[in-house]
N, C-alpha and C positions, 0 to 999 in steps of 0.2 A: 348453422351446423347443428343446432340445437336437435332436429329431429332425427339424426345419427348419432349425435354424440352424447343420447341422454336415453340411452335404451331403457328404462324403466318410464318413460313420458311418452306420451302421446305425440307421436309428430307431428309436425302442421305448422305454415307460419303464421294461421289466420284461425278463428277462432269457428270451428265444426259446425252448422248450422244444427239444431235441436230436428232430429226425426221421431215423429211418433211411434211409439213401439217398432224401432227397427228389428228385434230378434221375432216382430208378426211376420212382417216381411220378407227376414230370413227365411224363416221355415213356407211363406207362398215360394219363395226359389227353388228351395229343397221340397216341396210337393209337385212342383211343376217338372222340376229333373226328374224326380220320381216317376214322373206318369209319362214321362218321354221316353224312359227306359222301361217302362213295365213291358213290353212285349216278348224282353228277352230274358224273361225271367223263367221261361219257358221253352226255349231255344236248348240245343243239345250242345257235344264236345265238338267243335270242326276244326279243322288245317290241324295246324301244331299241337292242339289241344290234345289228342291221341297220340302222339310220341312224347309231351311233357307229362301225361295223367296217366290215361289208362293203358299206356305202357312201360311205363315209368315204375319200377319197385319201391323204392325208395318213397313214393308218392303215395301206393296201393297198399302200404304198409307201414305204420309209424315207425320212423328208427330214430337209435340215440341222436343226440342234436348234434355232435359231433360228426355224424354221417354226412348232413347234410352242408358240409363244408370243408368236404372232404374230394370232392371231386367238382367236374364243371356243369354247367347248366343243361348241357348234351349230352351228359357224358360219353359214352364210351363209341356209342351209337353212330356219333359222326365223326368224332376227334381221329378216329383213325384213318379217313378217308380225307376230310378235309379241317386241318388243325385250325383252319382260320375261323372255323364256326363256333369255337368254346368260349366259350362266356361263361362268366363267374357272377350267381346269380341265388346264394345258397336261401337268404331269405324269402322270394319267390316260390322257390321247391318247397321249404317248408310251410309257406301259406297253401299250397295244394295238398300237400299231406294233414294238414290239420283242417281242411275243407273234404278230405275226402274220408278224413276219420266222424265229422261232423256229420254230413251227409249222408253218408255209404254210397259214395259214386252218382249220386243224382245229379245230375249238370246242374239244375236249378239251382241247385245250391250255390253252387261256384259262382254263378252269373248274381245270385243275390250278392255273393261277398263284394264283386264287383261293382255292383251299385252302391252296396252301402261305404267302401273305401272311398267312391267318385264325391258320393254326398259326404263326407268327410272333410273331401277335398277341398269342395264348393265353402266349406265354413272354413276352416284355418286361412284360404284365398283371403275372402270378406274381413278377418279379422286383421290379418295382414295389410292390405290394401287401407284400410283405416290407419294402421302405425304411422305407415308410411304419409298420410294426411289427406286420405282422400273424407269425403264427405259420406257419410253413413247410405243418402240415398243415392248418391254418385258410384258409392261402394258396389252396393245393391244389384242396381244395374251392369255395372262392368261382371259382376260374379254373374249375373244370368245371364250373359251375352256369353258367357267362357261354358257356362255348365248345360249350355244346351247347343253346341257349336256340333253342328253333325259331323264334321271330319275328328272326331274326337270320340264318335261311335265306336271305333276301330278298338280304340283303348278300352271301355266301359264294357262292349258287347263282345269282344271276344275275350275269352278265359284267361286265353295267354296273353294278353293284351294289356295285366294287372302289373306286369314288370315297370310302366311307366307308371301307372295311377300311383303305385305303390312309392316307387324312390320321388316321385314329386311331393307325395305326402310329406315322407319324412323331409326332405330340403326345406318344405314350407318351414314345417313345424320348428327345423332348424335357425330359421331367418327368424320366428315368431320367439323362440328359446330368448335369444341371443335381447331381446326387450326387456328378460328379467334382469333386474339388480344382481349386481356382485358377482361370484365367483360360479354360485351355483348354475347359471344360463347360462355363461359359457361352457360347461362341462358339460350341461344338456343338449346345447347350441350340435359340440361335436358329437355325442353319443348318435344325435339322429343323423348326423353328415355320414357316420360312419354304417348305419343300419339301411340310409337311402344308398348308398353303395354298393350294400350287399342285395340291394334288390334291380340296381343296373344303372348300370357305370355312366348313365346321363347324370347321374348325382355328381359327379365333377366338375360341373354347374355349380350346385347349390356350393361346395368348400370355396371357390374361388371365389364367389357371392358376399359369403362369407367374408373373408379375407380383406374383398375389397371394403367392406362395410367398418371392417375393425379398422384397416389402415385410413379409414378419413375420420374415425372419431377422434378425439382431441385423448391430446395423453401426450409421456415423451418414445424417443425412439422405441424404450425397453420396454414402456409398457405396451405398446403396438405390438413388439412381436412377444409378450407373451399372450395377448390374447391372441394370434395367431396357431397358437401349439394346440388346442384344441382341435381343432381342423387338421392342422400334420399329422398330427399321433392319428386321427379317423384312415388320414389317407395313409400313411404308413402299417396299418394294422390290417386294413384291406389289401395293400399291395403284397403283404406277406403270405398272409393267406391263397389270396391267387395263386402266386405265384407258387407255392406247395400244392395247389389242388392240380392246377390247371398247365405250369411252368410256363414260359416266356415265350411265344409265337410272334414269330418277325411278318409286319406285312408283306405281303408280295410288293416289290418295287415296280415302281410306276414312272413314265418319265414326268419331268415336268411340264409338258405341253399337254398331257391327260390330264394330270390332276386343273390344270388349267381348265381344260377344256370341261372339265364335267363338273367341276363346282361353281363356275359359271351357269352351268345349262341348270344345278340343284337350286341356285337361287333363284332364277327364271319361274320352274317349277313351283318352286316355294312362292314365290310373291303370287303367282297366279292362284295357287289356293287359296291364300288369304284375298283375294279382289273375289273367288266364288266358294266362298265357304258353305254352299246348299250342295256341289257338286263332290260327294266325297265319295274317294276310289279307293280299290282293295289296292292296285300295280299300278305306280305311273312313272312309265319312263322306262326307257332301258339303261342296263349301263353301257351296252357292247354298242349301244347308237345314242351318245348324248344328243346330239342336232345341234347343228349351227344355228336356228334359229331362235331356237331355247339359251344359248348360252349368249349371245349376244343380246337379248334380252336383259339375262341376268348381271351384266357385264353394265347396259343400262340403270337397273335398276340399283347398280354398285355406285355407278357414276352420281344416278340422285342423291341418293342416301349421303354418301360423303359429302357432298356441295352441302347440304340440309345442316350436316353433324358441324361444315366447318361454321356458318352462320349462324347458327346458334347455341353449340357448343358453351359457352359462356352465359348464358340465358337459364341453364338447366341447375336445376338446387343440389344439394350434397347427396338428399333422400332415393336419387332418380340414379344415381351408378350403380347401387349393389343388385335393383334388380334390372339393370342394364346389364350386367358383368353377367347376369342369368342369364339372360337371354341370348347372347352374342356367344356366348361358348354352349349353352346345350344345341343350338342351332348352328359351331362351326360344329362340334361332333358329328354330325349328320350330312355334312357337304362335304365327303369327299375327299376334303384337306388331309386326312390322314384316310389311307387304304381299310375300307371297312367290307366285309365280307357280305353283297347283297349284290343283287341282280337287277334292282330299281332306282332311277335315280332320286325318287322323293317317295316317303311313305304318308297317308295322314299319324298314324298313329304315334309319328318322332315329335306333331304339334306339341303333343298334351302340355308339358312341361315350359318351351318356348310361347306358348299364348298365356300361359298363367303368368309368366313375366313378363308378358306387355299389358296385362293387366294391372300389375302392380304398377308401371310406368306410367299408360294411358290416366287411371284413375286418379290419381293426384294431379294430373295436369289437369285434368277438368276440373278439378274443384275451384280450381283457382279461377275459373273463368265466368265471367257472368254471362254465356250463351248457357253453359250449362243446366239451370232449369227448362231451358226450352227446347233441352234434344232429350229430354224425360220419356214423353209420350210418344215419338219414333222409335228408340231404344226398345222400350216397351214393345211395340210394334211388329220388330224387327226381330223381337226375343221371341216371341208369339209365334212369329212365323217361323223361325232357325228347330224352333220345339217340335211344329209341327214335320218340319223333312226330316229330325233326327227321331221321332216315330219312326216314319215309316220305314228309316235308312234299318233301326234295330231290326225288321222283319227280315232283311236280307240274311240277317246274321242265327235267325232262324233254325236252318237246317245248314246238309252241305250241299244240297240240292241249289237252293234259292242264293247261298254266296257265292256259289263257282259260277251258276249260269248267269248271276249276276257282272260279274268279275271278266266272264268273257266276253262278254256285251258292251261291259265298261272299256278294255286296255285293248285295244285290237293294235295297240304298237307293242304289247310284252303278252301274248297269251300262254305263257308258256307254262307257268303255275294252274292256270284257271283248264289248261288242256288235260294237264297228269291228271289234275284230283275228277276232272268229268271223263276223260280216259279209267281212271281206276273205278267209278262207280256206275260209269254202264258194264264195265266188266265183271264185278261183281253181281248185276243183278242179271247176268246170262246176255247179255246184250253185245256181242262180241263185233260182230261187223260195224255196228255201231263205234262200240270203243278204238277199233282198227281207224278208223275211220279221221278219228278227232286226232290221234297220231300221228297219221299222215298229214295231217294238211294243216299243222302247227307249225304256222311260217317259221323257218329259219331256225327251227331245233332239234329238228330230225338224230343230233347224236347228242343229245340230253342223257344223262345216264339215269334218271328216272322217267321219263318218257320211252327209253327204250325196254326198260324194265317195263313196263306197264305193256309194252307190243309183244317182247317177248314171252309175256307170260301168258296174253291170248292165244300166242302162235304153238305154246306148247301144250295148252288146253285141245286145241284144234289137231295137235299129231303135227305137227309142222315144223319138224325140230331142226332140219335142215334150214330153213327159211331162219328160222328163230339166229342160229349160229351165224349166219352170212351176215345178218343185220348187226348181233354182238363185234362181228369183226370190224366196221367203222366204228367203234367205238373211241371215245380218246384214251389217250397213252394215263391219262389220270385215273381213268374208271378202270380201265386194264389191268392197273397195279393195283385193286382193290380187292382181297377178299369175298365182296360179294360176287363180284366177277367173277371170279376163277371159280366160286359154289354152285353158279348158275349153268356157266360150263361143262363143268364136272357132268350134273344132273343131263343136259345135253346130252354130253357125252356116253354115257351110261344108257340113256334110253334109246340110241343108235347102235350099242352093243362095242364098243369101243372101251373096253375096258382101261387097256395102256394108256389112251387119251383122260379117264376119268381120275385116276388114280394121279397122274402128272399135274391135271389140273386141282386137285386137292391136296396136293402137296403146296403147290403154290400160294394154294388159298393160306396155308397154314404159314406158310413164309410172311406174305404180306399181314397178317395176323394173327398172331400164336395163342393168343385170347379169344380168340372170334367163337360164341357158342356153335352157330352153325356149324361154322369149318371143323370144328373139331367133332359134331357131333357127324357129320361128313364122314369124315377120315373113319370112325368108329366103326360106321352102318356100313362103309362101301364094300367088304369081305362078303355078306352076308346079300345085301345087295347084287353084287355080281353073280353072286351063286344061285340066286333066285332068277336073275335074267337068264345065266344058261339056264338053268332047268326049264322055262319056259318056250325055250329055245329045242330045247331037247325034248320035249313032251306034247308035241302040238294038238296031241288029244286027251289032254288033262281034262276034268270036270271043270265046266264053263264056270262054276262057279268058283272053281277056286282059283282059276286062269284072271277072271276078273280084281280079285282079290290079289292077285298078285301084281295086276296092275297098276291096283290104286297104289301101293306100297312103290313100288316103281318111282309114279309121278306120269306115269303115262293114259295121261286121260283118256282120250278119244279111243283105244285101244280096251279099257277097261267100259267105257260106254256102250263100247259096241259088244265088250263080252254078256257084258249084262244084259242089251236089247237079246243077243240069243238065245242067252241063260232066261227069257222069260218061257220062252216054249215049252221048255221041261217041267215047267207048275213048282217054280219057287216057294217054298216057303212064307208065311207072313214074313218071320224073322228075316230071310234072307231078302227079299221085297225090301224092306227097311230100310237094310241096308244101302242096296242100290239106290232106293230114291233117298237117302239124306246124302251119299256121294253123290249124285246127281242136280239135286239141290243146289252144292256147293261149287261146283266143277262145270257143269253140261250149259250150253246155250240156253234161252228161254224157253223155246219153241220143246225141246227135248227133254225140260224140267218138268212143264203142263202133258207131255203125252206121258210120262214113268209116273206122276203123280193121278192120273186120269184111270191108266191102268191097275194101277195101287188099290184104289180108293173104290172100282168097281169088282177085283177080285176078294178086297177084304174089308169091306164097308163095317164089319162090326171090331174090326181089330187094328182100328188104322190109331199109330204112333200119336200123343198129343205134341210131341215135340215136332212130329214133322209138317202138321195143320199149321200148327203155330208160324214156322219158315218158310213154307209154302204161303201162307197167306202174306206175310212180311215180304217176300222177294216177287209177289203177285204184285205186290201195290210201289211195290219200287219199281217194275218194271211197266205199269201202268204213268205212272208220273215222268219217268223217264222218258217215256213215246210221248208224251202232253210236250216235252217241252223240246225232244228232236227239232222238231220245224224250225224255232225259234234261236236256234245255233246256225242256220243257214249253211247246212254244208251238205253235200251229195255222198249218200249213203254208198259206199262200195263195199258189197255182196265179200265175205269171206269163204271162201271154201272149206 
């Protein structure tokens, strides 16, 4: 018991083999992790990174630190739509706001803090895995096999992906604390139980870790449980907190033959990535289809595992439960046992934390073993090679070009995420048939409330507002009761001339959220609005150009497109020219952005806007990359009208 029960000692029951300059070593690890993540050091904001950053206030602007522990990790964003998605996460917020005060917005930035937390990581692992008695060069290797595991890209290379680098850091640190003498490391011990907490709730790992570390060291009853209160007071001080930013969301009840079924099929899932750790996915799995063959799998590899635990169970040293008691709770958090708010049945990026405590396990078993000098040069090997796929894995993460088309390529059993974000960005770059396209034929999600969103918004760029409304009506009764729903309608509504229906529908919106800035800023504009639709109703020979202009105010594209194609005949102004092509720019197909820019650029070649060169050439080259990789999504274009 000596290597638990003597936390200022080194554990071990065998005496460390001498390694020459192991902290050289160290740092070939942390240069090798380095140069395995350098690609995304350069890579932009993608997925969530734009609703946790750059649209995020609280982030775009340093506020008291009291701010940031004042609300949820979504805030307001999605908690009123779906309360299951708030998570309490207030140290994470604040490392993006003090990255974005640091930086000023450059992703690069972000993506370095992120490597240099992961190589953080990689040292307190190594230093830890030593406590625990592994062999300095045995250390070594197990930390380069962990810090260069490509299903672990997911955490490093994405922005928002720091929520795990982060609370594993602090858990280490807290298992590493808890080695100092006396009173002070346990106080340290919980300050960091309590700080990985705040950075996401897989730290409920490291307290129990904890917990169980102090309840096997030697002492009597009372001294056990006071060195447990360090850890309560963490997790008591967190739970209050939440519970005032965020208050108490019941999961949606589940029966018991679901959760059976699908924590089965997560462990299935799981062990399979751990047998192909080079194969790492953005989606895998669904939840609405675990598979029977996945969960009977996992069901197997339950059955192993136990037979294993019960044969040797009594074989394993004191040293080997606390970071068992990691591993086995941050990996049940993740399976399903408790109703957690996701769409997939296994993510890589839940490893991070769960592989650093089979790190701590694995390593001290090897040391003990005399095969271990002779899987040296394999390990090595094998390290070498895991470095080289989690390269190339970071180019994915690149842009959000190269990780959706990635992403659909990869999950063809959940395309449902990798459809919205390549639906939303051929949209954006005028590519609308195109984006029509990826909608429709996104098996089995046709009333996604953000997939419809993304159709709908084509169809009312096109003038299609009928169309648009039929498809809103399969919507679910969940999306129905939302706010954004009833804003979108409204807007419908309004550009049909449906006044009663607009007003009705923005009242609603106002019900289902009385906070919502839209709805309210809805409610404000729609007087003023409708007065402007009749009038354009009542004026049909208004000046094209101001006919147009009342369009775009409207939200009636195709109608404002087409005022402006005839408002060119009358010899528009530069200024008025401008205008239509920077709305056209933003709004108009591609096809109709290259002919308003074409015409522009030949009436007023000494006067042309540098703002609009600028976006013109930026939505040229996105629209060029976008047609490079159409073929390669394998789907049949249908023509939108």
């Amino acid at each position: 018991m000596s290597d638990l029960s003597q936390p200022g000692e080194t554990a071990g029951t065998r005496p460390a083999q001498p390694l020459p300059r192991p902290w050289l070593l160290l740092l070939l690890v942390l240069v090798a992790t380095l140069c395995s993540y350098v690609r995304v050091l350069g890579a932009d904001f993608v997925w969530d990174d734009r609703r946790l950053i750059e649209k995020a206030p609280e982030v775009q602007k340093l506020q008291p630190l009291a701010t940031y522990f004042a609300h949820g990790f979504w805030q307001a964003q999605s908690a009123a739509f779906d309360p299951g998605r708030v998570y309490y996460r207030p140290l994470t917020t604040l490392s993006f706001a003090l990255d974005q005060r640091l930086y000023e917005g450059n992703a690069s930035g972000f993506h370095l803090t992120n490597v240099l937390l992961h190589l953080l990581v990689v040292v307190l692992l190594y230093r830890l895995s030593c406590r625990y008695g592994a062999r300095p060069g045995i250390a070594l290797l197990g930390v380069a096999l962990w810090a260069v595991q490509p299903r672990l890209t997911e955490d490093v290379a994405w922005i928002s992906g720091r929520t795990d680098v982060l609370a594993t850091l602090f858990v280490l640190a807290a298992l590493l604390a808890r080695f100092r003498p006396g009173l002070s490391g346990r106080v340290l011990s919980g300050v960091c139980l309590l700080l990985g907490l705040f950075c996401k709730e897989v730290a409920l790992a490291g307290v129990v870790a904890v917990w169980v570390a102090e309840v096997l060291a030697p002492g009597s009853a009372r001294a056990r449980a006071l060195r447990l209160l360090p850890g309560l007071l963490a997790l008591t001080v967190y739970a209050v907190l939440r519970a005032r930013a965020v208050g108490v969301v019941a999961p949606e009840p589940r029966s018991l033959g679901w959760h059976v079924l699908v924590t089965t099929a997560a462990v299935g899932h799981y062990a399979l990535m751990l047998l192909t750790p080079w194969r790492p996915n953005l989606q895998i799995g669904r939840l609405a289809q675990a598979g029977l063959g996945f969960s009977v799998f996992g069901c197997l590899v339950l059955l192993l595992l136990g037979l294993w635990l019960v044969r040797r169970w009594r074989y394993f040293s004191l040293r080997v439960w606390a970071p068992a008691a990691l591993l086995a709770v941050s990996m049940g958090l993740v399976l399903h046992v408790l109703r957690i708010n996701l769409n997939v049945i296994a993510a890589d990026r839940f490893l991070y934390l769960p592989l650093a405590a089979l790190t701590l396990i694995i390593t001290p078993l090897l040391s003990t073993m005399s095969l271990a000098s002779s899987l040296a040069l394999p390990c090595v090997g094998l390290a070498v090679a895991l470095a080289g796929v989690t390269y190339a894995r970071t180019g994915v993460w690149s842009d959000r070009l190269s990780l959706w088309t990635a992403a659909f390529a990869e999950t063809r059993q959940n395309q449902l995420l990798s459809c919205i974000e390549l639906g939303r960005m051929y949209a954006e770059a005028g590519l609308l048939s195109e984006s029509l396209t990826i909608v429709r034929e996104c098996p089995g999600n046709s009333n996604d409330r953000a997939l419809m969103n993304v159709a709908a918004t084509v169809l009312i760029r096109k003038g299609r507002y009928r169309e648009a409304l039929g498809m809103l009506d399969r919507a679910s009764d969940k999306y129905r009761s939302s706010a954004a729903y009833r804003i979108t309608v409204a807007q419908l509504r309004l550009a049909l001339a449906d006044f009663p229906g607009a007003y009705a529908q923005s009242r609603r919106a106002l019900e289902a959220d009385p906070e919502d800035p839209a709805a309210l800023a809805l409610a404000e504009a729609l007087p003023a609005l409708e007065a402007l639709r009749r009038h354009l109703d009542a004026a049909p020979d208004a000046p094209l150009v101001e006919r147009a202009r009342a369009h775009q105010r409207l939200g009636m594209v195709a109608e404002a497109i087409a005022e402006w194609r005839a408002a060119q005949a009358a010899e528009l102004t530069a200024t008025d020219f401008a205008q239509a092509v920077r709305f056209v720019l933003e709004q108009a197909d591609a096809e109709t952005a290259r002919e308003f820019h074409e015409r522009y650029a030949a009436l007023f070649p000494e006067q042309r806007a540098g703002d609009i060169e600028l976006r013109f050439g930026e939505r040229s080259r996105a629209v060029k990359r976008l047609q490079t990789v159409w073929p390669k999504l394998g789907l049949n274009l249908q023509q939108a009208p």
